[in-house]
N, C-alpha and C positions, 0 to 999 in steps of 0.2 A: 913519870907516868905510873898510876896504878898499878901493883903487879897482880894478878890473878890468882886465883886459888889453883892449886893445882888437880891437876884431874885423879880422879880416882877409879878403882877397875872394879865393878860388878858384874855377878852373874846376870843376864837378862833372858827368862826363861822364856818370853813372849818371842825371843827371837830362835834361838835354838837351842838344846843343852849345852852345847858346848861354848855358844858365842862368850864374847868379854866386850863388854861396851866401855869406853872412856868416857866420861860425862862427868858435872860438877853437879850439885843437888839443884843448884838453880837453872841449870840446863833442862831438868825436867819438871820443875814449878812450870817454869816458862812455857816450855812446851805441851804442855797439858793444859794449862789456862788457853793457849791460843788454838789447839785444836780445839777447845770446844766453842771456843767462839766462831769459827771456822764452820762447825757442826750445828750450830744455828743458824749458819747463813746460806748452807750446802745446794741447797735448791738454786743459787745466784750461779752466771756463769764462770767456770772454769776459771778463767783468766781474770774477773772482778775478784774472786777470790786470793790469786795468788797476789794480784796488787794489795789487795787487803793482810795479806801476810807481810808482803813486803815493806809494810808501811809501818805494822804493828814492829816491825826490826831495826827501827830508823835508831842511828844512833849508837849501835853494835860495834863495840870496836873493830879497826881491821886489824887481821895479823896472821903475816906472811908465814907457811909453814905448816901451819893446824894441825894437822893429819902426816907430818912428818919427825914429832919432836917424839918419836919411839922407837926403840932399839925391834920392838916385834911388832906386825901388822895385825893390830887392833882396830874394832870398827869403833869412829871417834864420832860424836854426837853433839854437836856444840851450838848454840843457840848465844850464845854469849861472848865468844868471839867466832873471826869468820876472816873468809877471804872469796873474792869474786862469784868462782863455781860452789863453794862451798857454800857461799847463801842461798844462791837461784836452786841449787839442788834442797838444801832444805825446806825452805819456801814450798817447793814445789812437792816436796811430799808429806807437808803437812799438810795444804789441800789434797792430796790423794786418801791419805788417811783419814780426816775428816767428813770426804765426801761420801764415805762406808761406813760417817756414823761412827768411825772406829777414834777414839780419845785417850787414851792411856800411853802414856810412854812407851811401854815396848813393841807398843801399832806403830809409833813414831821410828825407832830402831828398825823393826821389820822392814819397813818401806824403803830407811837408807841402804840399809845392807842388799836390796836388792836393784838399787838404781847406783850404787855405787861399784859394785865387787862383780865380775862375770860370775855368770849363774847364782849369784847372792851368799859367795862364800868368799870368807876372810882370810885366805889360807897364809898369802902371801904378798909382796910389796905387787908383785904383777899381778897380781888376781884384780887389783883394785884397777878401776876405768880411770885411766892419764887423760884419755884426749880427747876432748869436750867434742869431737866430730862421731868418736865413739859411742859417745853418751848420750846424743843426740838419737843416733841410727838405731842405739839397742831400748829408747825411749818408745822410737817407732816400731818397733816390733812388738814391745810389749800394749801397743794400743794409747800409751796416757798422751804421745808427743805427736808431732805435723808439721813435718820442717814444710815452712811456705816458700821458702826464697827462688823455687824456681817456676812458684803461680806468680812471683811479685816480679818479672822481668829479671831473674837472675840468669847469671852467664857460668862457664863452669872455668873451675883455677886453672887454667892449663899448664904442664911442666912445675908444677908446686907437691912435688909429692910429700906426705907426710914421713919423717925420717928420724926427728930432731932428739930422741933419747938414746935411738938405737946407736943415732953419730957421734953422743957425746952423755955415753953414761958415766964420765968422770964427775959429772954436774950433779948425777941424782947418789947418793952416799947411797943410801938402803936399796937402789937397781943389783940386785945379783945376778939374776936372768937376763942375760942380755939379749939373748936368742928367743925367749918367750917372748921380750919386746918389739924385735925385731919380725918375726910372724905377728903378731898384733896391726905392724905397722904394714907389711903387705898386704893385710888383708883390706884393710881401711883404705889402699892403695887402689885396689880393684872398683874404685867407686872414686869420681873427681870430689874436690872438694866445690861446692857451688857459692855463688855471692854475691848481692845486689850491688853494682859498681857505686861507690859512695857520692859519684856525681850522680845519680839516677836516686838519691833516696828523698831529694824534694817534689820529685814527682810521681812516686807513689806511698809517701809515709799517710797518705789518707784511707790507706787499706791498711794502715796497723790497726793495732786494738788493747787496750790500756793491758796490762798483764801478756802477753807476747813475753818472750824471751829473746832479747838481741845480741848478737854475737858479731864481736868484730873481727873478721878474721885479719891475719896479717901477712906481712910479704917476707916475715922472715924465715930463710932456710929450713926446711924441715915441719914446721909449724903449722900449726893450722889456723886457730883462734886464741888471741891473747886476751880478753876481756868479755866476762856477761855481764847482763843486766835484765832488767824486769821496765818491759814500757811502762810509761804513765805520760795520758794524755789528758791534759786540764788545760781551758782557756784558751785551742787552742795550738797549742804548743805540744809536738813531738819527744817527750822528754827521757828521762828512765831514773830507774832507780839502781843503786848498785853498791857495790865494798868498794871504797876507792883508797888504794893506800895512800897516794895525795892527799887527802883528807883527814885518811886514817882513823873512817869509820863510813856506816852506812848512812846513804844522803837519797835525796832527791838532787841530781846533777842539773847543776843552773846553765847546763846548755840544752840544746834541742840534741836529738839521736846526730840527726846531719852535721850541724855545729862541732860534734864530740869528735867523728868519723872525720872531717876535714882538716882537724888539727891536729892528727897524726900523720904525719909521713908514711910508717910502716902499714898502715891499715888502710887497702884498697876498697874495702867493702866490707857489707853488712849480712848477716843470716838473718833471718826471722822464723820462730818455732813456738808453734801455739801449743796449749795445752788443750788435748780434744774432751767434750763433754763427756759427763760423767750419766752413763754407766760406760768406761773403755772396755773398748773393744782391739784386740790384736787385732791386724789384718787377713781376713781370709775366717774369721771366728762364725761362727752362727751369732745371732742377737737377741 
């Protein structure tokens, strides 16, 4: 296999004076060309966009880790390798950025450091958002996300509480805060995790919409959701786009969403979570 260049640390003042972005030079060729492609198309909806990012990604290798092969928590920025949530969140905040017209790299930076880190600071391994149910909730707060899964007949996890780092921080090397995590994980607790039961997803994946974000949630201990994806619907067919390390790179999956969902054991069910029209609005905002 190819090895990679290695990353390198700059200042990125677009983000804050202090921040240190990890990124390669091709990480932000990339990312500049495609926001502006992005920013030509910005007037299209939300979700045709991010399909449109996701597609412009196909082919990206995967690789498990990204964001943990450093001894200090830096905000890492990679467009050239990736893994699951780390594409769908990229993806997704290059159409945010784009959508403001906004093109430069460190508009790209700006955007992850604040869908990634609580309050958009990089202080620590726990500052940064673990669990995709989190990042879902603080998406909707800030107005860009729309968890639909309980317009689409979803049910709620019962007895599934989120728990899985706080019960086994032997597994994460860089968790120091155990107890940061562990409040993290009550809080997220005070809210069920919800999910379209995956035999219910042929009879209503006709209200997806190509760019959705799907999330498989799973039955394992502690956990919430092991896998995203970006729908795409051609021909027809319920499909998604996604990092698959099986693969071990970004694909269009040659199964349908339900197909994907049926062939795991551990995965009861589906999320669906659109990205809301641009101009977002938090909820409860004036317009």
């Amino acid at each position: 296999m190819r090895r990679f260049a290695t990353f390198i640390v700059v200042l990125c003042v677009a983000v804050c004076a202090a921040a240190q972005v990890r990124f390669t030079p091709r990480d932000s060729v990339l990312a500049e060309s495609l926001m502006q492609q992005l920013a030509e198309k910005k007037d299209l909806p939300s979700g045709e966009l991010l399909e449109f990012a996701a597609r412009r990604l196909l082919g990206t290798p995967y690789v498990a880790g990204t964001l943990d092969d450093t001894s200090r928590e830096t905000l890492t920025v990679s467009l050239t390798r990736t893994d699951c949530i780390l594409f769908v969140e990229t993806c997704l905040d290059l159409v945010l950025a784009a959508q403001e017209g906004r093109t430069e790299w460190g508009d790209l930076c700006d955007k992850i450091l604040l869908s990634r880190y609580r309050e958009g600071v990089a202080g620590s391994y726990t500052d940064r958002i673990h669990y995709t149910t989190e990042w879902i909730r603080r998406g909707e707060a800030r107005g860009v996300l729309e968890d639909c899964t309980m317009l689409l007949d979803g049910v709620t996890y019962d007895n599934h509480p989120i728990t899985y780092m706080g019960s086994h921080p032997d597994r994460y090397p860089l968790l120091k805060d155990v107890a940061a995590i562990r409040r993290v994980e009550r809080e997220l607790n005070e809210e069920p995790i919800t999910y379209i039961p995956k035999s219910d997803i042929p009879y209503v994946e006709k209200e997806f919409r190509s760019g959705d974000i799907v999330c498989f949630v799973t039955s394992i201990a502690g956990l919430d959701i092991s896998h995203v994806g970006i729908v795409s619907i051609h021909d027809g067919k319920v499909g998604f786009i996604h990092a698959s390390s099986a693969a071990g790179k970004v694909i269009v999956d040659s199964r349908s969403i339900a197909e994907y969902a049926a062939a795991r054991r551990s995965c009861p069910g589906i999320k669906i979570v659109r990205v809301t029209e641009f101009p977002h609005n938090p909820p409860g905002s004036a317009l």
